[in-house]
Each structure stands twice: as structure tokens, then as C-alpha cells.
N, C-alpha and C positions, 0 to 999 in steps of 0.2 A: 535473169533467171526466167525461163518458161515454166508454167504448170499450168493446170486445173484443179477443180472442183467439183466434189461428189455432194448433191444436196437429197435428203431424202423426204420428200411431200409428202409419206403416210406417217411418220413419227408421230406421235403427238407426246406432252409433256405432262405434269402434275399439275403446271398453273399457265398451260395452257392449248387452244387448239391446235388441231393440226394444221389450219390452215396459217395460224398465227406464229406456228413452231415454223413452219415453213419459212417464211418470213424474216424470221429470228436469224433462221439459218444461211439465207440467201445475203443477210444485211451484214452479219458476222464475218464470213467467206470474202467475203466481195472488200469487206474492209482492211481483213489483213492479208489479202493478195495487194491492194493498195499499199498498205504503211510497209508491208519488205520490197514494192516495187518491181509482182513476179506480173510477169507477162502470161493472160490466161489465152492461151488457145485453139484454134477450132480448129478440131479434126476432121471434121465432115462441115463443106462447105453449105447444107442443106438445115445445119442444126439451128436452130432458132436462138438458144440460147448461151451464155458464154461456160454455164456450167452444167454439169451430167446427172442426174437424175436416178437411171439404172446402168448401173455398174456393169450388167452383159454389154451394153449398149455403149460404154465407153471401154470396155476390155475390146468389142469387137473393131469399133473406130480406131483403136491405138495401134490392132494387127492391121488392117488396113489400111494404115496411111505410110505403114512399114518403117515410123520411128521407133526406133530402140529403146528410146530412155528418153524422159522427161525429168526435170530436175523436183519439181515438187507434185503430190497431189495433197490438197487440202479439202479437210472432211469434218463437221461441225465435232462431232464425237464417234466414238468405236460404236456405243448402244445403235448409233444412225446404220449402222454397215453390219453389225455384229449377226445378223439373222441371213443375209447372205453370207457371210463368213463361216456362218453351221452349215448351210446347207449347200455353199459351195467351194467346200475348203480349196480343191486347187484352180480353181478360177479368182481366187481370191489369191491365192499364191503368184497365179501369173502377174495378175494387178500389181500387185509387189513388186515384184520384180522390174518392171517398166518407170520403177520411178526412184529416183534417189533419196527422196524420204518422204512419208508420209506423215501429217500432219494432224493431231487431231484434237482442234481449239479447247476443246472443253475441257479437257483433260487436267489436271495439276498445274494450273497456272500456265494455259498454251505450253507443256513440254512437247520438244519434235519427239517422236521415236522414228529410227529409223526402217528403210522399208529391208533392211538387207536381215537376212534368218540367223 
């Protein structure tokens, strides 16, 4: 299974910073792309890290590498994406669409939902 990972550095949480949320999120991510065995990879050869950051920034890298579909994107929770998802409903739609399901840990005991409308 290929996918990635959406982490978001400005969250912060109730009990704790953002820089510790961050953290949270990077260590979360990275563990259950390990324990299902998904293969995280890089769309842009230039990119430093295994996971995306800003969402323009990996919707742009996905049209550009000209794959279609990726099987997973994992993403700590909705609240992390939910503020691009107001203000950019169909750039968020395309998102969707590029992936077979999207995943989002926090949620009710890690349920998938999936990315199809």
C-alpha cells in the first residue's frame, strides 16, 4: 500500500504546545503507516521530509507527478485540515479524490472514512 501524510505545525491542543502537538502528530502518523505497512512516498524529489505540511503544497506535488490515486492519505484528525477544508472546499475535494481513503487517527478509535463523496 502507498500513501502519505498530512501533519499540521500550527495546531496546538488543550494540554498542549504546538510545537509538542506537532510532535504528537509526526510520532502518531509515522507509527501507523508502520503497524499497516503503507509505503510513505515522495512526490517531489526536493522535499525534505517523508510527510506534507500544506495541503496546497502536496495537492500541487500529486498533479504534478501526474499519479492518479494513491491508496492512503493519513492525517492526525479533521480539526488539523478542517480550516483549509472552510476555506477551500474544492481543493479539498480534489484531495479527496487522489486517494482511496483518507484516514483520520483521532477520530473514534482510528475509524477510516473514506475519501469517495
Amino acid at each position: 500500500m502507498q500513501g502519505l501524510s498530512l501533519i499540521n505545525p500550527n495546531c496546538s491542543h488543550s494540554t498542549a504546545t504546538k510545537e509538542e502537538f506537532f510532535e504528537v502528530q509526526k510520532i502518531l502518523t509515522a507509527a501507523y503507516l508502520k503497524e499497516y505497512h503503507i509505503n510513505e512516498i515522495k512526490l517531489n524529489p526536493y522535499q525534505v521530509y517523508g510527510y506534507y505540511t500544506i495541503p496546497h503544497a502536496l495537492l500541487y506535488d500529486l498533479q504534478k507527478s501526474g499519479i492518479n490515486s494513491l491508496d492512503i492519505l493519513v492525517i492526525y484528525s479533521f480539526s488539523v485540515i478542517e480550516r483549509f477544508t472552510e476555506l477551500y472546499p474544492e481543493k479539498w475535494e480534489q484531495l479527496k479524490h487522489c486517494f482511496g481513503e483518507i484516514v483520520f487517527l483521532s477520530e473514534t478509535l482510528q475509524v477510516s472514512h473514506s475519501a469517495a463523496p
